[in-house]
Jmol script that loads the backbone (N, CA, C; Angstrom):
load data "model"
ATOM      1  N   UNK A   1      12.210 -24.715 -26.918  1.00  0.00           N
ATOM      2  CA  UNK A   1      13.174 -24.645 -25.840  1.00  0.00           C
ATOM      3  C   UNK A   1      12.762 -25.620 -24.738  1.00  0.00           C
ATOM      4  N   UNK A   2      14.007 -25.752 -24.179  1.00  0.00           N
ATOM      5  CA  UNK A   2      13.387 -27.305 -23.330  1.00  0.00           C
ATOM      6  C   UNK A   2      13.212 -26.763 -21.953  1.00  0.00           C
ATOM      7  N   UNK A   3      12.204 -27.297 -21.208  1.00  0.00           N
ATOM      8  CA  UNK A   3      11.860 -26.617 -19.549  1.00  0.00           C
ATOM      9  C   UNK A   3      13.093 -27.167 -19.281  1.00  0.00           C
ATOM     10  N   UNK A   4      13.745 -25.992 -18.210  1.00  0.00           N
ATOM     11  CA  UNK A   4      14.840 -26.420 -17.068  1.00  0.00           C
ATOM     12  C   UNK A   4      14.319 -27.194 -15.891  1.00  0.00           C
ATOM     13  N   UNK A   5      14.910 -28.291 -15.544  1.00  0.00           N
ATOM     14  CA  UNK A   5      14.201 -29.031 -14.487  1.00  0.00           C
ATOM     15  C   UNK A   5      14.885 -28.429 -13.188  1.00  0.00           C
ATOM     16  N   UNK A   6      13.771 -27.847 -12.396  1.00  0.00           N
ATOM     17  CA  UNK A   6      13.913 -27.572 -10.925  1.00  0.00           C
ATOM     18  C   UNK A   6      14.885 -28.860  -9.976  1.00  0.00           C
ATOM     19  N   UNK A   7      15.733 -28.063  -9.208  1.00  0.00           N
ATOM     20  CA  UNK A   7      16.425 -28.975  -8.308  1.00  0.00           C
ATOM     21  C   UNK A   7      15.509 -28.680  -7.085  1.00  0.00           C
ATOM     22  N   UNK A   8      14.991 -29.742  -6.261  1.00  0.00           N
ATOM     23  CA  UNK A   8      14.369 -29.956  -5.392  1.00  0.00           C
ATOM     24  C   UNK A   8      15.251 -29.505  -4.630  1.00  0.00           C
ATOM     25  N   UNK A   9      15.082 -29.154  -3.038  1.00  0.00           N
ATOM     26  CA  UNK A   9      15.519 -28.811  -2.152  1.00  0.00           C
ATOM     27  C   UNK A   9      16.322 -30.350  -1.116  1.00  0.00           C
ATOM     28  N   UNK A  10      17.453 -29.985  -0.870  1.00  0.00           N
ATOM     29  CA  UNK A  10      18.017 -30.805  -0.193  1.00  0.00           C
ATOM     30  C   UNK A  10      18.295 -30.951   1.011  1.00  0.00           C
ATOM     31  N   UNK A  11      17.795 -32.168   1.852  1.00  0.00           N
ATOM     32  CA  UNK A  11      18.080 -31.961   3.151  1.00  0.00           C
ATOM     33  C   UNK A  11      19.248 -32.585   3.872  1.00  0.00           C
ATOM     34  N   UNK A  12      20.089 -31.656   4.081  1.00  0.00           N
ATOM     35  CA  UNK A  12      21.223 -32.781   4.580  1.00  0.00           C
ATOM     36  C   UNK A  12      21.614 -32.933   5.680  1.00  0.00           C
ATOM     37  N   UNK A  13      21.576 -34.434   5.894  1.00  0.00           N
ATOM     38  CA  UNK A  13      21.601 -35.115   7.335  1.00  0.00           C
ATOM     39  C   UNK A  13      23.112 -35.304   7.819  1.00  0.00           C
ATOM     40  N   UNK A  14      23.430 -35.114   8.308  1.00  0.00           N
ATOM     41  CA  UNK A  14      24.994 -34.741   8.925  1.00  0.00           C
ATOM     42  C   UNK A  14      25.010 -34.782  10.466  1.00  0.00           C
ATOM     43  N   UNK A  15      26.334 -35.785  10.640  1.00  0.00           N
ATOM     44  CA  UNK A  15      26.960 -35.489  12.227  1.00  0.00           C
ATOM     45  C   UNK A  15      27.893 -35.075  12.168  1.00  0.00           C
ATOM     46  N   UNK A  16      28.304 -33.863  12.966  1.00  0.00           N
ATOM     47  CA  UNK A  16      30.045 -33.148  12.521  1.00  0.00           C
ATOM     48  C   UNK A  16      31.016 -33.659  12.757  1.00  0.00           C
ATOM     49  N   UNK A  17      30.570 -35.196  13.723  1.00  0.00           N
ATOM     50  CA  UNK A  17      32.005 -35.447  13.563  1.00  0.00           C
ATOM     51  C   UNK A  17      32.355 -36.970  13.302  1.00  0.00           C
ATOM     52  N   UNK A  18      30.875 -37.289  11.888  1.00  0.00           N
ATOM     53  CA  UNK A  18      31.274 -38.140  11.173  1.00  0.00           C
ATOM     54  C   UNK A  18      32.291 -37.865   9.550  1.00  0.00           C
ATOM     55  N   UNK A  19      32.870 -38.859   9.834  1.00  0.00           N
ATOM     56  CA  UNK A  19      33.662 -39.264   8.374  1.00  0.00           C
ATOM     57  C   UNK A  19      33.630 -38.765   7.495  1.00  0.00           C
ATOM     58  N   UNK A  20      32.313 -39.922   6.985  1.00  0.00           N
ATOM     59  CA  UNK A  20      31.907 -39.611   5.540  1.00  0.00           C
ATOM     60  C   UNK A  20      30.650 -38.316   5.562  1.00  0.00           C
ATOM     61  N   UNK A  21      30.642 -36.977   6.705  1.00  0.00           N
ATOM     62  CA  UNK A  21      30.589 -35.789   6.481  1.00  0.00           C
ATOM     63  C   UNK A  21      31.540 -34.858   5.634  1.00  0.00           C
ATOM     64  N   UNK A  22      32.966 -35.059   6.623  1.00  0.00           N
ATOM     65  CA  UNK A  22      34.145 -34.649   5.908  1.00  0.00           C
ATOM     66  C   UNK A  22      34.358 -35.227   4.759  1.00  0.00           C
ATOM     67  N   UNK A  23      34.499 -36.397   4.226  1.00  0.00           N
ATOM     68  CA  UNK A  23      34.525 -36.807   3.055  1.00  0.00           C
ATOM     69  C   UNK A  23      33.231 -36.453   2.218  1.00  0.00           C
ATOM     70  N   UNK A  24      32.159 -36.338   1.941  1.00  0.00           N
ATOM     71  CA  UNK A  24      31.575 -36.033   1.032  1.00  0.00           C
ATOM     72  C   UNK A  24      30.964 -34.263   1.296  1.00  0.00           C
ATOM     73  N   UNK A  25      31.888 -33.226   2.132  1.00  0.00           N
ATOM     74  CA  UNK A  25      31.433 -32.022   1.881  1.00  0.00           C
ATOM     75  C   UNK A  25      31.897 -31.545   0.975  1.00  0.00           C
ATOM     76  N   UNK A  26      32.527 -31.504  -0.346  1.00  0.00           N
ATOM     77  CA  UNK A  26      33.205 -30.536  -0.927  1.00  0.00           C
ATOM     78  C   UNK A  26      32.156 -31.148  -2.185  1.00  0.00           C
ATOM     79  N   UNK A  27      31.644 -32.543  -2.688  1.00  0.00           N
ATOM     80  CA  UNK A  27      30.637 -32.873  -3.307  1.00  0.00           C
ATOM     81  C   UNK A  27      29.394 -32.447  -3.000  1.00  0.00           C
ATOM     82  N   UNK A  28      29.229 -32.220  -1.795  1.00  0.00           N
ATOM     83  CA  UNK A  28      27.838 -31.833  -1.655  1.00  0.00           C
ATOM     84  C   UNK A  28      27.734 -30.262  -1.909  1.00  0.00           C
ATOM     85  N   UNK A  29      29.086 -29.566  -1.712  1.00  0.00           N
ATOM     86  CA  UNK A  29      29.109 -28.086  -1.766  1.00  0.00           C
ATOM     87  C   UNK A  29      29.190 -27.793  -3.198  1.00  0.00           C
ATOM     88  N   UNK A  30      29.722 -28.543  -3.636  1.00  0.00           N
ATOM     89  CA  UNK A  30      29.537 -28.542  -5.456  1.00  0.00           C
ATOM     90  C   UNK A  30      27.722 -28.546  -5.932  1.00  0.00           C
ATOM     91  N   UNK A  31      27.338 -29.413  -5.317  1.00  0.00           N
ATOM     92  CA  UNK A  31      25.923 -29.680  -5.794  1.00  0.00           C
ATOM     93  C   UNK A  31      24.808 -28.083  -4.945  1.00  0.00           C
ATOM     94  N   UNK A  32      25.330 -27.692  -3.835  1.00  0.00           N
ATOM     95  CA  UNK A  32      25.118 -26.602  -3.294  1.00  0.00           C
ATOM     96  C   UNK A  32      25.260 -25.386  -4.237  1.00  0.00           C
ATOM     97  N   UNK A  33      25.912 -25.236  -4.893  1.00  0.00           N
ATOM     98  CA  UNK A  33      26.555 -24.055  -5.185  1.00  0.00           C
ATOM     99  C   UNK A  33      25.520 -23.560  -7.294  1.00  0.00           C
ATOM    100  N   UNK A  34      25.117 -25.064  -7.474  1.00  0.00           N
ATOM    101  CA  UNK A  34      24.251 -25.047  -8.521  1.00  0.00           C
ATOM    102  C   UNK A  34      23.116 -23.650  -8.459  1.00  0.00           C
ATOM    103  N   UNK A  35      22.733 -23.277  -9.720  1.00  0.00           N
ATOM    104  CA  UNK A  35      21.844 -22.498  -9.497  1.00  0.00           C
ATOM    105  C   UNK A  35      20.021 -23.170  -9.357  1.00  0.00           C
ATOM    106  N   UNK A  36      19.440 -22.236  -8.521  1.00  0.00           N
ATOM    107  CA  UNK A  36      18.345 -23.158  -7.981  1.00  0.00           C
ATOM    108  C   UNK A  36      18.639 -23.782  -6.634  1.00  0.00           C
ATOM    109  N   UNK A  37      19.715 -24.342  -6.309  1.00  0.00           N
ATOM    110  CA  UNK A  37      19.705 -25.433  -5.372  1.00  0.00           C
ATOM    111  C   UNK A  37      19.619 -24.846  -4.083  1.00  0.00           C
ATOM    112  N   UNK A  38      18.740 -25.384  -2.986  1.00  0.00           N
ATOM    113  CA  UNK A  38      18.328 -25.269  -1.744  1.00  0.00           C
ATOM    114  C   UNK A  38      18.304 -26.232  -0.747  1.00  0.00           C
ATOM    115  N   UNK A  39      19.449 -25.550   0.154  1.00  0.00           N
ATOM    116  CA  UNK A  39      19.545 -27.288   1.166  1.00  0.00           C
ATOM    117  C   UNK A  39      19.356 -26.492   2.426  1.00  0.00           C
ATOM    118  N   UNK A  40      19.115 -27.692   3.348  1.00  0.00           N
ATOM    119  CA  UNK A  40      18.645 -27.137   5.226  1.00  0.00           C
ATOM    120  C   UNK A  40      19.597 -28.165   5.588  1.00  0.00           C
ATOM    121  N   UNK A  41      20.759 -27.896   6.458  1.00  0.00           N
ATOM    122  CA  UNK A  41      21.487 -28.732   7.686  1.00  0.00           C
ATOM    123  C   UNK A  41      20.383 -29.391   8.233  1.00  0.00           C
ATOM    124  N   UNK A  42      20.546 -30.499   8.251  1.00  0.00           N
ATOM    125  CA  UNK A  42      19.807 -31.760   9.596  1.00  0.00           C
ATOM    126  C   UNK A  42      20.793 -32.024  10.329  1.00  0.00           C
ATOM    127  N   UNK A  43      20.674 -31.411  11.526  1.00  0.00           N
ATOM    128  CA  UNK A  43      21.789 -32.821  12.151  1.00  0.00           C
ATOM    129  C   UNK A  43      21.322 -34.205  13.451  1.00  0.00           C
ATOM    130  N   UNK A  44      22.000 -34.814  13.166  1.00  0.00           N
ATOM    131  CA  UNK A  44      21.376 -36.109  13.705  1.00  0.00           C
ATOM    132  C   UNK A  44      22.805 -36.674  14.387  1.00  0.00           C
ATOM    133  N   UNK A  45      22.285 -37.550  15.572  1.00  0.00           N
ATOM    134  CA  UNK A  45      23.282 -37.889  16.340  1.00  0.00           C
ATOM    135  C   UNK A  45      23.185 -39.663  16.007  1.00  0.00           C
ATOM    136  N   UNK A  46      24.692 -39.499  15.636  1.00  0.00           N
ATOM    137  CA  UNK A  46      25.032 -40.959  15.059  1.00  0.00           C
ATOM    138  C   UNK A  46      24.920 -42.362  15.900  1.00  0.00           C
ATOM    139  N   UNK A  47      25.415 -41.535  17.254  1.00  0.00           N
ATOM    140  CA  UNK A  47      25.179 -42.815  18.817  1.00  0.00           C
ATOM    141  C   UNK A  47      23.932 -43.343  18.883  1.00  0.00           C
ATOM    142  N   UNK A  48      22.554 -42.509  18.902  1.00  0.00           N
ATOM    143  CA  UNK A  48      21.568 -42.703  18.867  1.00  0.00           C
ATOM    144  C   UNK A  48      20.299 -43.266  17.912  1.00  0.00           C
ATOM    145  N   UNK A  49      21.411 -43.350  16.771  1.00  0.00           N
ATOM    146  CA  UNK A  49      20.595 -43.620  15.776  1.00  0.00           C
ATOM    147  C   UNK A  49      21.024 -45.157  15.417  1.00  0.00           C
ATOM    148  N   UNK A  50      22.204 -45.164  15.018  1.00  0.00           N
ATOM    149  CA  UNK A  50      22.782 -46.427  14.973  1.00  0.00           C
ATOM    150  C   UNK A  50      23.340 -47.640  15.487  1.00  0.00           C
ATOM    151  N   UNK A  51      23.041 -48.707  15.639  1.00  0.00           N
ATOM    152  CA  UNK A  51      23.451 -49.392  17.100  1.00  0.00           C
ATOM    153  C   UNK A  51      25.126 -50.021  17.178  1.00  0.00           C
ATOM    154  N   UNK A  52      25.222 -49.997  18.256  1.00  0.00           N
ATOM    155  CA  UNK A  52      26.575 -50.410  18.754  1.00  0.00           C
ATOM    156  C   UNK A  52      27.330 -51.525  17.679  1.00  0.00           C
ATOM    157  N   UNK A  53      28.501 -51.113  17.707  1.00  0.00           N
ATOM    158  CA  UNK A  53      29.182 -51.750  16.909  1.00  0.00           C
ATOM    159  C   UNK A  53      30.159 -52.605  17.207  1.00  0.00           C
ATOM    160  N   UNK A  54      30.513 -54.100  17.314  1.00  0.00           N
ATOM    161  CA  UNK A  54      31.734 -54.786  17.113  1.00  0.00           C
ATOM    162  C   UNK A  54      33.209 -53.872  16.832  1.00  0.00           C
ATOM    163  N   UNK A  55      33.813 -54.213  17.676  1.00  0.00           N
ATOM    164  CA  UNK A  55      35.417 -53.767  17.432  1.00  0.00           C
ATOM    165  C   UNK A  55      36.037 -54.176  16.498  1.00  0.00           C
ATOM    166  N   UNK A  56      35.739 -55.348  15.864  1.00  0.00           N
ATOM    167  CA  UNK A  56      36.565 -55.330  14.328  1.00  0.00           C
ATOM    168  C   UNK A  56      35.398 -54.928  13.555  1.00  0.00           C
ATOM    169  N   UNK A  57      34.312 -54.271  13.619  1.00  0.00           N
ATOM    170  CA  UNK A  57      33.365 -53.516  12.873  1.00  0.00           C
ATOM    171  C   UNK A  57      34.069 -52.227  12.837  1.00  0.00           C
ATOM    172  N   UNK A  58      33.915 -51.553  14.314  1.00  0.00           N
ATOM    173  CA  UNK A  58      35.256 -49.834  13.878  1.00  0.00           C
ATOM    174  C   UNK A  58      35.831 -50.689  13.492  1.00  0.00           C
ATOM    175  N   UNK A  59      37.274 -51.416  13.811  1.00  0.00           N
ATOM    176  CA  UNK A  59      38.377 -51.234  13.053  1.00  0.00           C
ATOM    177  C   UNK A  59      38.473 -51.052  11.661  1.00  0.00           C
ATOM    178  N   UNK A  60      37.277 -51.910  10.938  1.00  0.00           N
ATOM    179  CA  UNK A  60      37.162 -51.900   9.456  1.00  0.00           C
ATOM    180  C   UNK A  60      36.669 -50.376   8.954  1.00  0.00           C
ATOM    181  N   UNK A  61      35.576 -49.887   9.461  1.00  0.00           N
ATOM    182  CA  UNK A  61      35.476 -48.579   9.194  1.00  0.00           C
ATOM    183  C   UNK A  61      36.466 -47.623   9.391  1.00  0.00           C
ATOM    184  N   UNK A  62      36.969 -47.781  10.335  1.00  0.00           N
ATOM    185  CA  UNK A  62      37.735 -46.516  10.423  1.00  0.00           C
ATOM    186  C   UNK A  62      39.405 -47.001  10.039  1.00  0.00           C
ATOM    187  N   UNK A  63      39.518 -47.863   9.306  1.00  0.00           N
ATOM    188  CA  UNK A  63      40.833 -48.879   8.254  1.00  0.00           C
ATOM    189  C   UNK A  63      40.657 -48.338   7.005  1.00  0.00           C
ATOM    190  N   UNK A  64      39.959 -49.814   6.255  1.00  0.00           N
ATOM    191  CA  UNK A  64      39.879 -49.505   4.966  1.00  0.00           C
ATOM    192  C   UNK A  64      38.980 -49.101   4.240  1.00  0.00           C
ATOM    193  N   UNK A  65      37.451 -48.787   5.052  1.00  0.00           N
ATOM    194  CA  UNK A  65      36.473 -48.088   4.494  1.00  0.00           C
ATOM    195  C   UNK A  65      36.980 -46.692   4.546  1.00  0.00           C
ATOM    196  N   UNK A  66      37.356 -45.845   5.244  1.00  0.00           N
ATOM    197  CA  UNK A  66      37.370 -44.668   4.826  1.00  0.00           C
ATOM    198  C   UNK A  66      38.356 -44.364   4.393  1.00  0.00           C
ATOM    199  N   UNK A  67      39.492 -44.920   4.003  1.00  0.00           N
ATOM    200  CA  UNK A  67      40.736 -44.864   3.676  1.00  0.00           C
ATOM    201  C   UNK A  67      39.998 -45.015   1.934  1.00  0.00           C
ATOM    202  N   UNK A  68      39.539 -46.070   1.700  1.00  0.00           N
ATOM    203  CA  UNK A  68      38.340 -46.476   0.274  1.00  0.00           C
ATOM    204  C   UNK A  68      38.135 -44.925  -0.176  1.00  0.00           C
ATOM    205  N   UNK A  69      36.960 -44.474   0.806  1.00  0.00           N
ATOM    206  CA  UNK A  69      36.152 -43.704   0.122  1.00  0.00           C
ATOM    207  C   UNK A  69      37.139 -42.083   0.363  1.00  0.00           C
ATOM    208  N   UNK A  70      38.274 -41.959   1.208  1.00  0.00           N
ATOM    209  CA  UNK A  70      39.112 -40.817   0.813  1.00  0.00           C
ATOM    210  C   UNK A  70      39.595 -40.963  -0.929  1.00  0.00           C
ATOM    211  N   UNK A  71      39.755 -42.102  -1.253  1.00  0.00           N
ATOM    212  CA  UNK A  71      40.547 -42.243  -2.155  1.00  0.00           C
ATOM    213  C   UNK A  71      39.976 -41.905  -3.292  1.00  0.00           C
ATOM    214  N   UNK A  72      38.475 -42.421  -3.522  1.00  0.00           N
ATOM    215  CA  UNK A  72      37.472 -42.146  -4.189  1.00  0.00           C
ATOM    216  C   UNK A  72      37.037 -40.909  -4.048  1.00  0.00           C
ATOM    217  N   UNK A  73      37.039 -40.140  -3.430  1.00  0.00           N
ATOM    218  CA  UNK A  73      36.476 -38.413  -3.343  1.00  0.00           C
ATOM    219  C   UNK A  73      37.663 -37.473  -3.146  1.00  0.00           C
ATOM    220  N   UNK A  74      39.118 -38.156  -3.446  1.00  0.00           N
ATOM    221  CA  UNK A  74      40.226 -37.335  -3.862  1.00  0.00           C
ATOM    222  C   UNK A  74      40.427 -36.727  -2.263  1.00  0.00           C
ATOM    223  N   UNK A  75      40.408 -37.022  -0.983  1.00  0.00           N
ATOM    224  CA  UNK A  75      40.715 -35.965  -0.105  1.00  0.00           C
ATOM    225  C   UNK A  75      41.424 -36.993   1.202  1.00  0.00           C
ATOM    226  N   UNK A  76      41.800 -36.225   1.653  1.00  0.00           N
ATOM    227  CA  UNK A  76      42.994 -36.569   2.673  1.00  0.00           C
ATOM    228  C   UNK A  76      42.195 -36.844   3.897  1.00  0.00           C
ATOM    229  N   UNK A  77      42.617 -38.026   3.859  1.00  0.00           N
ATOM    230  CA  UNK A  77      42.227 -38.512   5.551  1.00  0.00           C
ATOM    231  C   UNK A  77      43.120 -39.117   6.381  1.00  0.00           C
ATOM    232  N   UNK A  78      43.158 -38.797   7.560  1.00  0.00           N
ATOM    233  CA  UNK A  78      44.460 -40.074   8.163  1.00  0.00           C
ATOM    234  C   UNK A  78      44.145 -41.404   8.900  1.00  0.00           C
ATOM    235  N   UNK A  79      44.703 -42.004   8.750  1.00  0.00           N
ATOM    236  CA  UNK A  79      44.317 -43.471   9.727  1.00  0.00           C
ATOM    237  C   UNK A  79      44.034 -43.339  11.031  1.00  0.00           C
ATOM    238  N   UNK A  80      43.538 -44.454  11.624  1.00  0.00           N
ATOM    239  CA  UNK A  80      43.431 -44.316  13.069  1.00  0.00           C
ATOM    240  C   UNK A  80      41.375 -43.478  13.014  1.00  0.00           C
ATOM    241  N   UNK A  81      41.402 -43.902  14.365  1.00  0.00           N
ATOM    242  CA  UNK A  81      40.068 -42.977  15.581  1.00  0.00           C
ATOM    243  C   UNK A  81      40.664 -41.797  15.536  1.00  0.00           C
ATOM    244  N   UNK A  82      40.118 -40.508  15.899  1.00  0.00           N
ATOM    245  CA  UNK A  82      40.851 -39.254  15.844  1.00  0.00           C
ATOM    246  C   UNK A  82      40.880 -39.359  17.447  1.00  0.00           C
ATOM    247  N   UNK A  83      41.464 -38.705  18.052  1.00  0.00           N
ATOM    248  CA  UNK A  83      41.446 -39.213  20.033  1.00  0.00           C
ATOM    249  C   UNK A  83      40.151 -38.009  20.310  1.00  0.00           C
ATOM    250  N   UNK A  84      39.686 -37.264  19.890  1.00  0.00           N
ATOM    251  CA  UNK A  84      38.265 -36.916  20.493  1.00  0.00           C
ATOM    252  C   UNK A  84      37.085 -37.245  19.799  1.00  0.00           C
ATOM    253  N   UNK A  85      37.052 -38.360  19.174  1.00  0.00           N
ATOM    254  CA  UNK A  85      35.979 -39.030  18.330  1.00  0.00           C
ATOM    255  C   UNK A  85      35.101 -39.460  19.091  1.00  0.00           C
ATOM    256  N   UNK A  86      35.189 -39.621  20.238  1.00  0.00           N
ATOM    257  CA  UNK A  86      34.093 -40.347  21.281  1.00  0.00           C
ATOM    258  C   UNK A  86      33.463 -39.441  22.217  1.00  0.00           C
ATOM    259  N   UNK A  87      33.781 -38.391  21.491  1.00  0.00           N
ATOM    260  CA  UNK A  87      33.126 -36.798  22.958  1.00  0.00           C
ATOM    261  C   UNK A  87      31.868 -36.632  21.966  1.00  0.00           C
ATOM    262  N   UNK A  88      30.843 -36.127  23.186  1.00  0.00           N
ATOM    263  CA  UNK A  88      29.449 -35.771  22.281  1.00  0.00           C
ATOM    264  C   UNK A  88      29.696 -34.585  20.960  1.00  0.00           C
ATOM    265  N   UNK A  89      29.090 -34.757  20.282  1.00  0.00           N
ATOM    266  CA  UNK A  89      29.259 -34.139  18.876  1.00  0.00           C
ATOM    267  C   UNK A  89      28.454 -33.356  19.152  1.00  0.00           C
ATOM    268  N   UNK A  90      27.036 -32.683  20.124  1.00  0.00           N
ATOM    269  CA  UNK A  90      25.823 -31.735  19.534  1.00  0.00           C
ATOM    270  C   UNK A  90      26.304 -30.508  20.212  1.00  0.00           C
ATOM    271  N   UNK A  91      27.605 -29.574  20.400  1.00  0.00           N
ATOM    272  CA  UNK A  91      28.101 -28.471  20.488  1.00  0.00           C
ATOM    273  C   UNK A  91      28.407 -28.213  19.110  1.00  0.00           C
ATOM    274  N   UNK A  92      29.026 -29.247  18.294  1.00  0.00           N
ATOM    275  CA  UNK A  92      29.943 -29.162  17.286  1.00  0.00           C
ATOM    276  C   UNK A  92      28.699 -29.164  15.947  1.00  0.00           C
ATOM    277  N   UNK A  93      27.725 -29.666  15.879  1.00  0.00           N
ATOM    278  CA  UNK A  93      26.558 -29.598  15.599  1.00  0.00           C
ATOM    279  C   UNK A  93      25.745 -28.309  15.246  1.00  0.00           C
ATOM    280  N   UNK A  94      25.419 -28.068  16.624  1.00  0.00           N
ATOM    281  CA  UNK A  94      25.105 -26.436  16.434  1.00  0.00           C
ATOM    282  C   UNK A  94      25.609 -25.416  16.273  1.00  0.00           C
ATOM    283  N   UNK A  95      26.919 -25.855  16.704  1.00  0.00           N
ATOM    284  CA  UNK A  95      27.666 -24.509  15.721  1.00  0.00           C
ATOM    285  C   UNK A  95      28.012 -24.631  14.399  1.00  0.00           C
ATOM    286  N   UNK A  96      27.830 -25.383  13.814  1.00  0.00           N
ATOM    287  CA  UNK A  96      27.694 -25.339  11.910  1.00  0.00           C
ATOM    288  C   UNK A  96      26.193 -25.015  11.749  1.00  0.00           C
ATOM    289  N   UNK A  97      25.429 -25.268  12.359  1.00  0.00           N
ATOM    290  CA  UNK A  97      23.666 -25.154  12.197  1.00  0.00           C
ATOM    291  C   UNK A  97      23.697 -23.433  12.442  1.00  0.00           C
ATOM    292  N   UNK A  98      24.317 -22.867  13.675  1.00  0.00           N
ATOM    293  CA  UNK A  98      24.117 -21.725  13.871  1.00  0.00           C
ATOM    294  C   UNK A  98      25.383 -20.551  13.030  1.00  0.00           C
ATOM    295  N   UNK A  99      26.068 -20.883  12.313  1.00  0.00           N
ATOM    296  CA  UNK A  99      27.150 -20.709  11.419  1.00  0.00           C
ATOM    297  C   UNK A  99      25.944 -20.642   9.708  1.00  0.00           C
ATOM    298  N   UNK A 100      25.604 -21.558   9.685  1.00  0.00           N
ATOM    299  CA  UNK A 100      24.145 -21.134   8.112  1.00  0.00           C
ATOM    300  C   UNK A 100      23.168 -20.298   8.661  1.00  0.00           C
ATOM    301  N   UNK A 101      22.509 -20.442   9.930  1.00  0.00           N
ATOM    302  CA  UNK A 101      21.620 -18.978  10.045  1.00  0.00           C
ATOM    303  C   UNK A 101      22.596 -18.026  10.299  1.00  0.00           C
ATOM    304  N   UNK A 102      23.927 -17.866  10.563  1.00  0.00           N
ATOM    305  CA  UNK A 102      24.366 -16.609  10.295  1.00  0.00           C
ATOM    306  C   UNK A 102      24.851 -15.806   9.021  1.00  0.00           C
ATOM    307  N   UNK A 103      24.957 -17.283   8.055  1.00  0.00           N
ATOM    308  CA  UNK A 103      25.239 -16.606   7.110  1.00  0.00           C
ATOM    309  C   UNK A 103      24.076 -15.851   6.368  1.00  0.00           C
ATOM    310  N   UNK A 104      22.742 -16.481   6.657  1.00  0.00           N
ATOM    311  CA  UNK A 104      21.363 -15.993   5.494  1.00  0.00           C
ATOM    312  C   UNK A 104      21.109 -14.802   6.205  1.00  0.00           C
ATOM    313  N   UNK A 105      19.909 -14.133   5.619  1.00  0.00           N
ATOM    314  CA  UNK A 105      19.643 -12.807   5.678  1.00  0.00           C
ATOM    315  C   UNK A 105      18.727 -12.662   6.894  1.00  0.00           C
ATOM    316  N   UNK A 106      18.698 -13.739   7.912  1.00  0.00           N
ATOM    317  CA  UNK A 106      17.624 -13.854   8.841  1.00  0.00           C
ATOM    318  C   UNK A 106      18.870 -13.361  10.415  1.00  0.00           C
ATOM    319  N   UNK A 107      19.903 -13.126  10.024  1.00  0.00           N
ATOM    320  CA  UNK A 107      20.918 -13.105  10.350  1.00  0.00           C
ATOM    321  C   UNK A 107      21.225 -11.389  10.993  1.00  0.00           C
ATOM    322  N   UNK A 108      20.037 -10.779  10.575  1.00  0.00           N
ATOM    323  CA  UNK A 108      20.722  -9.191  10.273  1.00  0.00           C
ATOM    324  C   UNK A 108      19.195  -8.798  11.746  1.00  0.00           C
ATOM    325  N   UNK A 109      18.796  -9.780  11.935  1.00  0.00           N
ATOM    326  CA  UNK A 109      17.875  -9.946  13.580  1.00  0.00           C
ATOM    327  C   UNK A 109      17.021  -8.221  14.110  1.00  0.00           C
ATOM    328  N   UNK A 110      17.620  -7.994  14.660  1.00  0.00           N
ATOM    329  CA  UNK A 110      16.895  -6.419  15.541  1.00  0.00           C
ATOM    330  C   UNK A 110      17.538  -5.662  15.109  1.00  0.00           C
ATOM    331  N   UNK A 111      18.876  -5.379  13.613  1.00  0.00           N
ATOM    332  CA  UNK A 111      19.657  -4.382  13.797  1.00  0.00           C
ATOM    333  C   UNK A 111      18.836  -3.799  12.747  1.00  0.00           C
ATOM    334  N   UNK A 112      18.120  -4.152  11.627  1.00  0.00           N
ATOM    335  CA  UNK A 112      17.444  -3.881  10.437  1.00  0.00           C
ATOM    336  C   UNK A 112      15.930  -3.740  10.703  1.00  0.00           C
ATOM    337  N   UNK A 113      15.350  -2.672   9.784  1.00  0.00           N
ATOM    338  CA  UNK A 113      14.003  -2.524   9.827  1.00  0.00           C
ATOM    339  C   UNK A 113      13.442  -3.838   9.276  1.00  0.00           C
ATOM    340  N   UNK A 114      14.118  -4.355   8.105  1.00  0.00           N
ATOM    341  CA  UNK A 114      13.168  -5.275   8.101  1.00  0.00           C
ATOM    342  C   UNK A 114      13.607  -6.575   8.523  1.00  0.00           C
ATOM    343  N   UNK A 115      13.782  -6.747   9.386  1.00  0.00           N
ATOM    344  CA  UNK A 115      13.775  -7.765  10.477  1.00  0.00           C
ATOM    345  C   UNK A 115      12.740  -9.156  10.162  1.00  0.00           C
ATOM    346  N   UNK A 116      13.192 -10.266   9.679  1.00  0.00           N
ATOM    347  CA  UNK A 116      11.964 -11.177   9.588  1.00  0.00           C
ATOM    348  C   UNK A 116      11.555 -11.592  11.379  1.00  0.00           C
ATOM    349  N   UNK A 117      12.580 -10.999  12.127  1.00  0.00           N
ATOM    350  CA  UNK A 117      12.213 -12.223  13.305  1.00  0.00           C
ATOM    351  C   UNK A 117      11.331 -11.100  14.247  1.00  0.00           C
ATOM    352  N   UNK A 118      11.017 -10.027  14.090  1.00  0.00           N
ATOM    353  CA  UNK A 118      10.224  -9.020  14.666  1.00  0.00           C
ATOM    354  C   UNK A 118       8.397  -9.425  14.452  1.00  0.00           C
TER     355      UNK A 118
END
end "model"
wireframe off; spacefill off
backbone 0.3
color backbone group
């Protein structure tokens, strides 16, 4: 019988209110949903990480690159900047970060005896 190969744990780096987040969550939730598989939200702020961009640089990204890669991952996107694309993202951030510790069992805090956070 052949060893099952362990899926390493995945860390995924995400800004909530990039793109190709929305475009590649329903792939990554596929690969999530495997048995074995273990992922931790990273989130990282895209302003800070990446440097300033040329205006026909957005235009192309937010044209025919993601218009591309909707097409390629089957999901609906619309044209255009969304009009609050330029507001800080780390509210929107931590509430998907604090949305997975609510879903795990670390979640059930002071109401349970066994409490990990006691």
């Amino acid at each position: 019988m052949r060893n099952a190969q362990r899926m390493p744990e995945i860390t995924y780096f995400f800004a909530a209110h990039s793109a190709f987040a929305y475009l590649g969550s329903a792939a990554f939730y596929d690969t999530a949903k495997k048995p074995g598989a273990k992922f931790a939200f990273a989130r990282w702020t895209l302003a800070k990480l990446l440097p300033p961009r040329s205006q026909a640089n957005r235009n192309y990204y937010f044209g025919r690159e993601i218009e591309r890669w909707g097409e390629m991952r089957n999901v609906a996107i619309k044209a255009g900047i969304p009009a609050n694309h330029g507001h800080d993202e780390t509210l929107a951030n931590c509430a998907i970060i604090a949305a997975d510790l609510a879903a795990s069992p670390r979640s059930t805090g002071p109401w349970t005896a066994a409490s990990p956070l006691e």
